[in-house]
C-alpha positions in Angstrom: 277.5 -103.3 -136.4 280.6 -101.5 -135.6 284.1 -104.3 -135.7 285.2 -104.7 -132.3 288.7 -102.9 -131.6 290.8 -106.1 -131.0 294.4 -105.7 -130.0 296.7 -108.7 -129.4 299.2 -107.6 -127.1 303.1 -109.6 -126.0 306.1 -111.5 -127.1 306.5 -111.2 -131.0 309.9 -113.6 -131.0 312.0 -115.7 -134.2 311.8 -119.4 -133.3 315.2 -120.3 -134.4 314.8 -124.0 -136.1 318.6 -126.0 -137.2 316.8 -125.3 -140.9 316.6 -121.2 -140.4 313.9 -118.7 -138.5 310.5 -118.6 -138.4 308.9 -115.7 -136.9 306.1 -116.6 -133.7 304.8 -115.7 -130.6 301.3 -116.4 -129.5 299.7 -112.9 -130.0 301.2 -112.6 -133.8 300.1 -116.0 -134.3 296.6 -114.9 -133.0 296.6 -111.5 -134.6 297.4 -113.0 -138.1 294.9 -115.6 -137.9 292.2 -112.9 -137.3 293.4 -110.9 -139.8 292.8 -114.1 -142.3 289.3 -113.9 -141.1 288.6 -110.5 -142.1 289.0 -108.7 -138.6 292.0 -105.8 -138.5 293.4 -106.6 -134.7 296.3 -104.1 -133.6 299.5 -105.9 -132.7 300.9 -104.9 -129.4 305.0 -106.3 -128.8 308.2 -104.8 -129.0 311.4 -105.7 -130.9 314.9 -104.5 -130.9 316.7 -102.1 -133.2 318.5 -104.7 -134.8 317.8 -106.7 -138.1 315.8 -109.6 -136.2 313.3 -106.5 -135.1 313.2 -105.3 -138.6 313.1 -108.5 -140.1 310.0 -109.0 -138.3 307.9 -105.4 -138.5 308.6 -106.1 -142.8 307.0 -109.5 -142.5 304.2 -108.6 -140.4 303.6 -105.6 -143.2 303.8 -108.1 -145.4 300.9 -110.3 -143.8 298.6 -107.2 -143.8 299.1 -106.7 -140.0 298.7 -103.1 -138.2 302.6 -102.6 -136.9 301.2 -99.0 -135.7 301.9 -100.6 -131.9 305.2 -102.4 -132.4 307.4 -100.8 -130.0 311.1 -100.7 -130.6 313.5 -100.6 -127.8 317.2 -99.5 -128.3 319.0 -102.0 -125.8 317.3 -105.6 -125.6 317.1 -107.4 -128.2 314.3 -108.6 -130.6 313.0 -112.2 -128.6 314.4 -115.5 -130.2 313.6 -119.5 -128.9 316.3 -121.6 -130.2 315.1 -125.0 -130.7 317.3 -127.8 -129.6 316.8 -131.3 -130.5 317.9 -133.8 -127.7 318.7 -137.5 -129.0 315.6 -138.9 -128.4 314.0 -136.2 -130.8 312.5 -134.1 -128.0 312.1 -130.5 -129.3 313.5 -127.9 -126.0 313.6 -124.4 -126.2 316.0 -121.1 -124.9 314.7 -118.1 -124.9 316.9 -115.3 -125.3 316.7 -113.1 -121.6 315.6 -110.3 -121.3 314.3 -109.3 -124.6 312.7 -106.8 -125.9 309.0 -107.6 -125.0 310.2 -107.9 -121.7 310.1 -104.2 -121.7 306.6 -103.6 -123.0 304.8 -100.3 -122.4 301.4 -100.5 -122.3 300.1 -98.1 -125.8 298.2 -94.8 -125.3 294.6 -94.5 -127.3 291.2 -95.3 -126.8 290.3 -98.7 -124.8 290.2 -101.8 -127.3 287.5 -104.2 -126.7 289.3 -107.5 -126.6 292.8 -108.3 -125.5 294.3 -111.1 -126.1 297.7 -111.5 -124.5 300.6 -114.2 -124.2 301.8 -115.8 -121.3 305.9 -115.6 -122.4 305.6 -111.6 -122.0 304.3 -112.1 -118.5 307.9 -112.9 -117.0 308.9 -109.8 -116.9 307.3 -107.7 -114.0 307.7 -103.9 -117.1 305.6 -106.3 -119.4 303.3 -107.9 -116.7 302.2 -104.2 -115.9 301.7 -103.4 -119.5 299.4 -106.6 -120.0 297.5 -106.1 -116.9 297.0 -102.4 -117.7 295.6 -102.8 -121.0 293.8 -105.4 -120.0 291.8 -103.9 -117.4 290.7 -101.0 -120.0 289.5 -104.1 -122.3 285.3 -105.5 -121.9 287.0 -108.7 -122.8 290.5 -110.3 -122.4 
């Protein structure tokens, strides 16, 4: 049996913690976790040209993920979610706006059979297209 072309597609973003970075999003998270299980899912986001963006492609390399559909976009910067701690110890977040996944163009290449998308890249109506477009060239997402 052939492996299913998986591609996790959307925001890729440095959660920004009062002890240092770590890097997130929902389809990274997703896409690593299958990787761990022996599947080989394509990432699908975008960062900026900036060291957060490359900061991030170097790690992902380093978690064995396929970067071959990290986009990088010359204005907006790579995402970030700065975590504020209020005084009752309730964990808020701002986003950085727009970002680059907010810009998101969906990839060229043959139709994957799963997409798995997250909702943060959806706020954008450039990303929103993307999503849906890939999506609807999926059997399942």
């Amino acid at each position: 049996m052939t492996e299913p072309a998986i591609v996790c597609a959307g925001e890729l973003l440095w959660d920004v913690l009062p002890d240092g970075r770590t890097l997130g999003g929902a389809p990274a998270n997703v896409a690593y976790h299958l990787g761990r299980l022996g599947l080989a899912p394509r990432l699908v986001t975008r960062v900026g040209r900036d060291e957060p963006g490359d900061a991030a492609v170097a790690l992902l390399r380093t978690r064995g993920l396929d970067v071959s559909g990290v986009q990088v976009d010359e204005t907006l910067p790579t995402g970030s979610a700065h975590v504020v701690v209020d005084a009752q110890g309730h964990a808020g977040y701002e986003f950085v706006t727009p970002a680059a996944w907010d810009a998101l163009e969906a990839p060229s290449g043959p139709a994957p059979d799963l997409v798995v998308s997250g909702t943060l890249a959806r706020r954008d109506a450039r990303s929103a297209r993307a999503l849906a477009s890939l999506g609807a060239s999926a059997r399942l997402r």
